[in-house]
NUVOKE-692296 format. One record per residue (C-alpha): residue number from 1; x, y, z. Coordinates in pm, 1 decimal. Layout:
% NUVOKE-692296
num: NUM | x: X | y: Y | z: Z
...
***
This chain:
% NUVOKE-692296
num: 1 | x: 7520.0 | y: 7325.0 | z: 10041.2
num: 2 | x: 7456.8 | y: 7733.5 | z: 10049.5
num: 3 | x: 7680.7 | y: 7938.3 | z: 10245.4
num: 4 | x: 7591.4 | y: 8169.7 | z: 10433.2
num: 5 | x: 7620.5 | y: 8540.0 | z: 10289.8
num: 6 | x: 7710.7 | y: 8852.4 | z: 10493.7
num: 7 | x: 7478.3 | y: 9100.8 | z: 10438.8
num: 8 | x: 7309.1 | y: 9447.2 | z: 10542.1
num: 9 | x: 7036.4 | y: 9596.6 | z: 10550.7
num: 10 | x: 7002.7 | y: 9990.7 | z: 10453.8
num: 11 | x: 6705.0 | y: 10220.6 | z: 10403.6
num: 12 | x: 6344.1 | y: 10115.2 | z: 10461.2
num: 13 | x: 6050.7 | y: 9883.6 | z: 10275.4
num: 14 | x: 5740.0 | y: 10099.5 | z: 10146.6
num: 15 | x: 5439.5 | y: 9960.7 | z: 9999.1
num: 16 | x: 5539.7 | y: 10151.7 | z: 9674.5
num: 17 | x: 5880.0 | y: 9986.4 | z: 9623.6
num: 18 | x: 6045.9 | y: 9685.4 | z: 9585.8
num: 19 | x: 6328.1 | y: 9574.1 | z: 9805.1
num: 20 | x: 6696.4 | y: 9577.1 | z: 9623.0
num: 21 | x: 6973.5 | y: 9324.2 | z: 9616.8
num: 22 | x: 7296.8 | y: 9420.5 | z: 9514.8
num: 23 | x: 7534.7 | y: 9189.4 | z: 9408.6
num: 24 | x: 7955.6 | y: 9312.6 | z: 9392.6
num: 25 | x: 8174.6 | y: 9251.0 | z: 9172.3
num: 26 | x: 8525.0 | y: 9007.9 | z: 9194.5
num: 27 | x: 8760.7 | y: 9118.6 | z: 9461.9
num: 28 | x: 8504.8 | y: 9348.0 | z: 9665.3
num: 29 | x: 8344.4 | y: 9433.0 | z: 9937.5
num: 30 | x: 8016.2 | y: 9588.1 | z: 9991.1
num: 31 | x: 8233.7 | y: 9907.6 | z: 10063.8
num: 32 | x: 8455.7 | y: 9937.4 | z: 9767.2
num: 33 | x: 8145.1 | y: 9845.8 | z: 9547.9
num: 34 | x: 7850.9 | y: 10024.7 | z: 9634.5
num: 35 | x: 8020.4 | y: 10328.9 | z: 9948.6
num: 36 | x: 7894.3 | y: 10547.0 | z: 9700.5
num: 37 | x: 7585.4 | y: 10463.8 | z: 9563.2
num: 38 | x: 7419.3 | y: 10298.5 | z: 9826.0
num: 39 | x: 7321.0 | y: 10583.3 | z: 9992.9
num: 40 | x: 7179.4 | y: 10736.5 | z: 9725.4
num: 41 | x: 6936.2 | y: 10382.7 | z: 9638.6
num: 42 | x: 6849.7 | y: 10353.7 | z: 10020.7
num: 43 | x: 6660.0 | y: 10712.5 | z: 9984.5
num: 44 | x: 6410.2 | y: 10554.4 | z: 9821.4
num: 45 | x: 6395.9 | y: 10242.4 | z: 9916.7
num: 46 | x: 6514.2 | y: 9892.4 | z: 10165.2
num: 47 | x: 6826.1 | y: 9797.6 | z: 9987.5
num: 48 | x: 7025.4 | y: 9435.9 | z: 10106.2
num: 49 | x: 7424.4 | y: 9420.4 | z: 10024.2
num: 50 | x: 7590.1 | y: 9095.5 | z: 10001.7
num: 51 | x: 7945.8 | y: 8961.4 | z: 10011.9
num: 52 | x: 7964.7 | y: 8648.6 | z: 9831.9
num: 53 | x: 8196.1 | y: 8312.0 | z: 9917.0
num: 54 | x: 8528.9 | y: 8413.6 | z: 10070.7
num: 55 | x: 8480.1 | y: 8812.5 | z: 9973.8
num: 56 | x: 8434.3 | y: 9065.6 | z: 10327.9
num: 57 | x: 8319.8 | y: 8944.2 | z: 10610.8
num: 58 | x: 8191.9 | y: 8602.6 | z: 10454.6
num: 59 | x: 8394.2 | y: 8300.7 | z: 10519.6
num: 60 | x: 8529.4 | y: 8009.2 | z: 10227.8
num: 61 | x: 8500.3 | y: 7710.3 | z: 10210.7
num: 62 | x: 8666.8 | y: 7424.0 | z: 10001.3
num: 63 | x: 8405.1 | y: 7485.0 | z: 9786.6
num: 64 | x: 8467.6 | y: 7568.6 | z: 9421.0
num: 65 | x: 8283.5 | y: 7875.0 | z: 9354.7
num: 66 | x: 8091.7 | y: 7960.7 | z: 9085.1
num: 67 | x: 7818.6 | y: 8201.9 | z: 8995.8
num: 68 | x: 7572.5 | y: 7912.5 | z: 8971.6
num: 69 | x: 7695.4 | y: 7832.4 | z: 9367.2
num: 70 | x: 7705.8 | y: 8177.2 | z: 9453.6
num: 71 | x: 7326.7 | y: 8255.1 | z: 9302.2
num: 72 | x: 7209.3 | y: 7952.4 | z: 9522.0
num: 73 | x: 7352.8 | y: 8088.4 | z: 9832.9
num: 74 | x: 7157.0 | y: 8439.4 | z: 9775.0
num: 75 | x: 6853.9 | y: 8271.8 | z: 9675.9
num: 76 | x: 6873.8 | y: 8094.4 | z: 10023.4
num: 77 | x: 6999.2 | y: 8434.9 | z: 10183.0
num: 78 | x: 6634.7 | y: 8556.3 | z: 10045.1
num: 79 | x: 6477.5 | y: 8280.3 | z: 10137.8
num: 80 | x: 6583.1 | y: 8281.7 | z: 10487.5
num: 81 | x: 6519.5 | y: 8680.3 | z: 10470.0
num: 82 | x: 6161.8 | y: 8566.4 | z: 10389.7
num: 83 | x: 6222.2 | y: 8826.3 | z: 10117.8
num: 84 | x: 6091.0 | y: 8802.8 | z: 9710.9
num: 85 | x: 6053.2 | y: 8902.6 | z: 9482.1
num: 86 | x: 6319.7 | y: 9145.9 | z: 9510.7
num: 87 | x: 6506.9 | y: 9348.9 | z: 9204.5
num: 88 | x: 6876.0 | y: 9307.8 | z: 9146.2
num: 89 | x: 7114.7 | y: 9499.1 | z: 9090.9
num: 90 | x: 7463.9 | y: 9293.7 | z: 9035.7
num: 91 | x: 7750.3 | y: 9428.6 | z: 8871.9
num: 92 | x: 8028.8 | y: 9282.3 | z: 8667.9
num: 93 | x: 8088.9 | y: 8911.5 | z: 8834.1
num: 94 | x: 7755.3 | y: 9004.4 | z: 9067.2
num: 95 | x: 7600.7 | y: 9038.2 | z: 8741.2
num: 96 | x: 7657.4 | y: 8694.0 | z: 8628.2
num: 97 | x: 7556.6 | y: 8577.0 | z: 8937.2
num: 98 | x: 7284.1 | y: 8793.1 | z: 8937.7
num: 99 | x: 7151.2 | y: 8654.0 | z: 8579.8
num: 100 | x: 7162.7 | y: 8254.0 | z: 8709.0
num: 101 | x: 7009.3 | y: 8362.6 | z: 9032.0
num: 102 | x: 6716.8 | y: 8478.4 | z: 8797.8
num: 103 | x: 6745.6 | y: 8174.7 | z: 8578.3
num: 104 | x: 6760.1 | y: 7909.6 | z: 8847.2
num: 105 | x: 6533.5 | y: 8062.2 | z: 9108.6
num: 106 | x: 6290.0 | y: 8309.5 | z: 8886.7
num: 107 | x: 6061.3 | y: 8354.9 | z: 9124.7
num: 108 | x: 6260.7 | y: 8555.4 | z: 9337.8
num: 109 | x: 6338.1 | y: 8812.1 | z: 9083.7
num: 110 | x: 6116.8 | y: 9103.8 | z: 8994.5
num: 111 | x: 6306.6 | y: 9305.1 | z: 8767.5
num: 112 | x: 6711.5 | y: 9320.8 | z: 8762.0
num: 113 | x: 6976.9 | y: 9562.7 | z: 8646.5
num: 114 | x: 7316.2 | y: 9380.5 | z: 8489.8
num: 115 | x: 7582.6 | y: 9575.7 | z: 8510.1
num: 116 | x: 7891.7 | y: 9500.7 | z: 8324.0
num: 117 | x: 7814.1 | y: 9091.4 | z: 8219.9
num: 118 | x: 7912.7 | y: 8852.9 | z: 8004.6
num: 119 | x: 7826.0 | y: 8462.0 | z: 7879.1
num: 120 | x: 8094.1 | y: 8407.1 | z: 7656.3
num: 121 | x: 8463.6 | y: 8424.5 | z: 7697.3
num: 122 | x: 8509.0 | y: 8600.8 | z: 7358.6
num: 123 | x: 8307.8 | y: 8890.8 | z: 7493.8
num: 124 | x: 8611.4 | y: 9036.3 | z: 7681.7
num: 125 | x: 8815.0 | y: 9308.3 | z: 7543.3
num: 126 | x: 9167.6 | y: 9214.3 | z: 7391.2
num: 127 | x: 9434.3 | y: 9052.7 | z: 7649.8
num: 128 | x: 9192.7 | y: 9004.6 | z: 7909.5
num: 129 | x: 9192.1 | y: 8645.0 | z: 7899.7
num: 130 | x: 9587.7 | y: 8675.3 | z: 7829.6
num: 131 | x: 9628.3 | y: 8896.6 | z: 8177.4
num: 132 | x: 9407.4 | y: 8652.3 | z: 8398.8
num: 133 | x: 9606.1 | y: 8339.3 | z: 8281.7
num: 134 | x: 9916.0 | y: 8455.5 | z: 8381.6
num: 135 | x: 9829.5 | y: 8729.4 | z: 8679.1
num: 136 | x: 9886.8 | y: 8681.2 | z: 9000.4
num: 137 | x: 9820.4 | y: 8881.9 | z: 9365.1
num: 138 | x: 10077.4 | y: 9120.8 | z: 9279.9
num: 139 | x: 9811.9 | y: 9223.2 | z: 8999.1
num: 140 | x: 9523.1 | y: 9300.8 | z: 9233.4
num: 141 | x: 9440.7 | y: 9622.7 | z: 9264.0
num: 142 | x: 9631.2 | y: 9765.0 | z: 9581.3
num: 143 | x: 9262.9 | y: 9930.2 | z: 9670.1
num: 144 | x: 9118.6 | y: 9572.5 | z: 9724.8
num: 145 | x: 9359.2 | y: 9417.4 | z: 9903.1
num: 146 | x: 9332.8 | y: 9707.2 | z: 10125.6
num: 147 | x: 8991.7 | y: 9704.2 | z: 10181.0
num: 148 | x: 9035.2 | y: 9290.8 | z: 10255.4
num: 149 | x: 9326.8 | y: 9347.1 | z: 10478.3
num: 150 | x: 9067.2 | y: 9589.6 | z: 10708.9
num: 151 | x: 8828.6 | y: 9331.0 | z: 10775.2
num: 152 | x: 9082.3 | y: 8999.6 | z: 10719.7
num: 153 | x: 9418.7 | y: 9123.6 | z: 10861.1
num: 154 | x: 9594.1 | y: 8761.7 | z: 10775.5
num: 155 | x: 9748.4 | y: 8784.1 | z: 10457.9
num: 156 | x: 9648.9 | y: 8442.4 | z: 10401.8
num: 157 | x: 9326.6 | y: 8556.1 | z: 10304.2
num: 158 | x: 9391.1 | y: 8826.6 | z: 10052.7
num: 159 | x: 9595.9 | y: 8567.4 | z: 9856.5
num: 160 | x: 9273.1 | y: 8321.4 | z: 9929.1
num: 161 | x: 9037.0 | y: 8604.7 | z: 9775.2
num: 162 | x: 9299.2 | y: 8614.0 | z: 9482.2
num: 163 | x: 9302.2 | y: 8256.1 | z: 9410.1
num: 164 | x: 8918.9 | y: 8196.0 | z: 9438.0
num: 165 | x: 8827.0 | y: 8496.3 | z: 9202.6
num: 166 | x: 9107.1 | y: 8407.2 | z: 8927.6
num: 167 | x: 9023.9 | y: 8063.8 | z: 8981.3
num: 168 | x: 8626.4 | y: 8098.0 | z: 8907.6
num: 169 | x: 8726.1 | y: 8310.9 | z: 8586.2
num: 170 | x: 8987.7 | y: 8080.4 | z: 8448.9
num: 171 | x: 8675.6 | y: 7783.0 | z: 8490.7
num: 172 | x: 8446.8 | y: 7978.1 | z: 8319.5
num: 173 | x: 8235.4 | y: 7811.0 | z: 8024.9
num: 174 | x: 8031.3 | y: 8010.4 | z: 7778.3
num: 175 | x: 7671.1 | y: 8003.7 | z: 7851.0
num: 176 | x: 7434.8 | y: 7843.4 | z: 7567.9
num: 177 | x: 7190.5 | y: 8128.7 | z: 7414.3
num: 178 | x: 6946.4 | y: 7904.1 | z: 7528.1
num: 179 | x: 6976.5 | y: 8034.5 | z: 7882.1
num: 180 | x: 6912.5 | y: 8387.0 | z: 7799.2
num: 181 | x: 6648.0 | y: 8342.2 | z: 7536.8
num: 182 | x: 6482.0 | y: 8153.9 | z: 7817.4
num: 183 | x: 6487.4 | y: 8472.7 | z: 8088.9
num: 184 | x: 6153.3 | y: 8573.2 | z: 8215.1
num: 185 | x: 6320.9 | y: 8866.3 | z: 8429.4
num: 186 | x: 6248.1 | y: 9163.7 | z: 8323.9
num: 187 | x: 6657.5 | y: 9323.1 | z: 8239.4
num: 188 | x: 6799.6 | y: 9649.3 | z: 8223.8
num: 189 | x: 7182.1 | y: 9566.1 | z: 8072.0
num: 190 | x: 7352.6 | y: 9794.0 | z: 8162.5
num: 191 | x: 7801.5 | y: 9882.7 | z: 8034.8
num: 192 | x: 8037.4 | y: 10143.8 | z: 8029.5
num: 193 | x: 8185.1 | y: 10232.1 | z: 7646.1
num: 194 | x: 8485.5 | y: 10164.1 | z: 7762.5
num: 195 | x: 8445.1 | y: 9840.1 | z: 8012.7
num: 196 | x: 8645.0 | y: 9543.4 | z: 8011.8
num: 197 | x: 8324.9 | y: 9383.9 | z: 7822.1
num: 198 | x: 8292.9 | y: 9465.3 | z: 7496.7
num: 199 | x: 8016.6 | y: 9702.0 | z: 7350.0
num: 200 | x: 7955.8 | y: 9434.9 | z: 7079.1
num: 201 | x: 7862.0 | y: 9141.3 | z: 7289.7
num: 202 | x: 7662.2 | y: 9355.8 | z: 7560.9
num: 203 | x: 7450.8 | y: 9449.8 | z: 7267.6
num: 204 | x: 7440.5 | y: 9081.2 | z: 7175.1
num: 205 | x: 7357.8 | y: 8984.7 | z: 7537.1
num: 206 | x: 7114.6 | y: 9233.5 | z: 7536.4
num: 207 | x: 6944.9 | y: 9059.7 | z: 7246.0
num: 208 | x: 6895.9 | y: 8731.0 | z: 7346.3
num: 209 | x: 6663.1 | y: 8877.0 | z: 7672.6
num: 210 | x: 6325.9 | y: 8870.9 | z: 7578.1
num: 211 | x: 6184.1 | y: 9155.7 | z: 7804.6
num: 212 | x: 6503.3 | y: 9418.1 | z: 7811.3
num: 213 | x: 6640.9 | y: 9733.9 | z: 7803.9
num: 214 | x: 7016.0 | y: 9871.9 | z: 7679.6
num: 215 | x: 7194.4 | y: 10136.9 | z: 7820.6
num: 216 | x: 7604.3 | y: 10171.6 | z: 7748.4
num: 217 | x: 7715.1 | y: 10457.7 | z: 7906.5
num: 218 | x: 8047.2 | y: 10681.9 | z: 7890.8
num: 219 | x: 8244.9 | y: 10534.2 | z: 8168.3
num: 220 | x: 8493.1 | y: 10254.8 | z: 8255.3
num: 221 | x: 8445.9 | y: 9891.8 | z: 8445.1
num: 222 | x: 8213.5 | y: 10061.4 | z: 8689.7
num: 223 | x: 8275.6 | y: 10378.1 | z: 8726.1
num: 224 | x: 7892.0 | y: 10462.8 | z: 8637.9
num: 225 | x: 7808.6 | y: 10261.8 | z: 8955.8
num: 226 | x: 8050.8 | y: 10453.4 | z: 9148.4
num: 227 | x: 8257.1 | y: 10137.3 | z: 9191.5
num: 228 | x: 8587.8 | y: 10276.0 | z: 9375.8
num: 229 | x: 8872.3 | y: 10193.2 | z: 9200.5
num: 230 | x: 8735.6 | y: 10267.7 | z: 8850.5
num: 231 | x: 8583.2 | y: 10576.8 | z: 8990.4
num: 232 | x: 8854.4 | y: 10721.2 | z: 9208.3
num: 233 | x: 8641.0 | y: 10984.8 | z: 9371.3
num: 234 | x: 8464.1 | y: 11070.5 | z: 9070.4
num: 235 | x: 8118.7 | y: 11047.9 | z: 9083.4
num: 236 | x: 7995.1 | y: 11204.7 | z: 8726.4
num: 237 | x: 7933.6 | y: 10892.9 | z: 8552.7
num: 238 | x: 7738.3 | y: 10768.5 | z: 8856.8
num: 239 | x: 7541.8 | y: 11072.1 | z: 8891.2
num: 240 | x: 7469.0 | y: 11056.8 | z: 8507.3
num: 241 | x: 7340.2 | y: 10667.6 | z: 8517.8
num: 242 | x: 7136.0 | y: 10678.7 | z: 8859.5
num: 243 | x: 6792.1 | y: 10851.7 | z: 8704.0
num: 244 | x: 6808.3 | y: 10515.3 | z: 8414.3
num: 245 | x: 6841.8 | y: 10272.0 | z: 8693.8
num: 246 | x: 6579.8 | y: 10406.2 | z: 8944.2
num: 247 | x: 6341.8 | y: 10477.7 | z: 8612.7
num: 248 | x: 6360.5 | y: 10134.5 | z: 8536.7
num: 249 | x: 6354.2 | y: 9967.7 | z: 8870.9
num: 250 | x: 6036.3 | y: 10203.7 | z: 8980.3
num: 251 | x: 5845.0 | y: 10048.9 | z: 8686.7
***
């Protein structure tokens, strides 16, 4: 059964553009993901934020998430919306839920930006896999909890968002090529040179797509998005990446 996704609505629809859904990453809020970009993305054009399963102001359950689960509950979030085809933009663990919403419910996917992605659990840099095994909440990123605590003040639930993030990661099965050879979606993938995925298997992600584009930029795990801890304030990668992803989206 889908939950149901917090979500807002910024900017306006025009007959010349195509609604966008973002999609955050592990940990985040709408806020600590996309404060800075949004803005800029609802100039131009109606733009719909979610907060997946137990993340913000959308409640867990005692279901195991996953990014197939969490896909299904946007596609009924759209669905409800009366919204579709929309474009995507999802970014590290929104991207992989972004890619199986397009996979499992392609119709409601114009074109979609994948930030930061990955299908197998080799494609992570050195001592990733290493750190998640053995982390724990005092290895969250104090920014994060923060921004939980602000809209969940129990600190039941930050250790909640903890365990159902690590939790989905740690479950995590590599995705058969098949699944990606088989995207209709037209896919801009999209990394920093210096992200927690590795340059070598966003290339190879990028080609198994059939109808994509590549674009590694300088930057760390989303600071080109403006995401806030990786950014800290800085907002030069982000202002050097947001021309590629309104080019492609606007085609």
């Amino acid at each position: 059964m889908a939950i149901e996704l917090y979500h807002e609505v910024h900017g306006s629809s025009g007959a010349d553009s195509t609604p966008l859904l973002l999609i955050h990453g592990g940990g985040s809020t709408i806020e600590t993901n996309w404060g800075a970009l949004l803005p800029l993305l609802a100039k131009t054009r109606q733009v719909i934020a979610v907060e997946l399963q137990g993340h913000g102001r959308t409640p867990s359950t005692d279901r195991l998430p996953t990014f197939e689960h969490s896909a299904d509950d946007v596609a009924a979030l759209l669905r409800k919306l009366d919204l579709g085809p929309v474009d995507l933009l999802g970014f590290s663990n929104g991207g992989n839920v972004a890619l199986r919403l397009s996979m499992r419910h392609p119709t409601l996917v114009r074109r979609q930006v994948i930030a930061s992605a990955f299908f197998r659990r080799e494609g992570m840099v050195d001592g990733f896999w290493e750190g998640m095994m053995a982390g724990s909440i005092a290895d969250m990123p104090q920014v994060y909890l923060d921004a939980d605590a602000a809209l969940n003040p129990d600190p039941a639930h930050q250790q909640q968002l903890f365990d159902l993030d690590s939790g989905q990661m740690k479950r995590f099965e590599d995705w058969p090529e098949s699944d990606l050879t088989a995207v209709g979606t037209p896919t801009l993938i999209l990394a920093g040179d210096r992200d927690v995925v590795r340059n070598s298997h966003t290339v190879e992600l990028a080609s198994l797509i059939p109808d994509v584009r590549l674009l590694i930029v300088p930057g760390f795990h989303g600071s080109f998005l403006g995401e806030v801890l990786a950014a800290g304030g800085d907002l030069t990668a982000m202002n050097l990446t947001l021309p590629s992803i309104l080019r492609f989206l606007d085609q």
